[in-house]
N, C-alpha and C positions, 0 to 999 in steps of 0.2 A: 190897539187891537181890542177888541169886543171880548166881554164875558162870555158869552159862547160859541167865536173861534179859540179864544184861549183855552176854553174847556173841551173840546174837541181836539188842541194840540194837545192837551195833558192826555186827555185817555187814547189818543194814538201812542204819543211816549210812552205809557204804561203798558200797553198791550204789547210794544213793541218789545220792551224791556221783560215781559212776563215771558213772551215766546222764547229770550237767551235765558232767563232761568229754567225752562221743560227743557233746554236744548242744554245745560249742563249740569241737569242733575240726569239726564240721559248718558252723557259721558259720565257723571261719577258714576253712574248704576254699572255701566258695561267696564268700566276700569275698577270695579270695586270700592271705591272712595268713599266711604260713609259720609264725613263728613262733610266733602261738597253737596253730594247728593241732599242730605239734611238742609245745608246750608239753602243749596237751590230752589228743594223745597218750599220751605219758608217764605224767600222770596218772591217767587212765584207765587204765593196765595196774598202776602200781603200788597204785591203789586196791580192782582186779578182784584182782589176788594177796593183797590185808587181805582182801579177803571171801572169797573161798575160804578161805585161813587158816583166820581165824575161823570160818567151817562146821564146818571139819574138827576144829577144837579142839572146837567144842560140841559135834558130830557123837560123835566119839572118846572 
C-alpha cells in the first residue's frame, strides 16, 4: 500500500473514531456523566488533531 492510500486510510480511521467520541460525550452530556463526557471530549480533539495531521501530510 502507498504512503498516501495509507494516509487517507488513517485520517478516515480517525474521523471515523472522532465522530463515536461527539457521539459519546453526547450521551454522557444527556446522562449526566462527567466523566465520560470529559473523557470523550479529549478524545475527540486529540483524534480531530491525527486527522488534520494526517491530511496535511497526504495534502503536502
Amino acid at each position: 500500500m502507498s504512503d498516501g492510500t495509507w494516509g487517507i486510510f488513517l485520517c478516515a480511521a480517525a474521523l471515523l473514531c472522532a465522530v463515536a467520541f461527539a457521539w459519546y460525550y453526547v450521551r454522557g452530556v444527556l446522562d449526566g456523566d462527567r466523566m465520560l463526557a470529559r473523557m470523550a471530549a479529549v478524545g475527540f480533539f486529540v483524534l480531530s488533531v491525527a486527522a488534520i495531521a494526517t491530511l496535511l501530510k497526504v495534502l503536502g
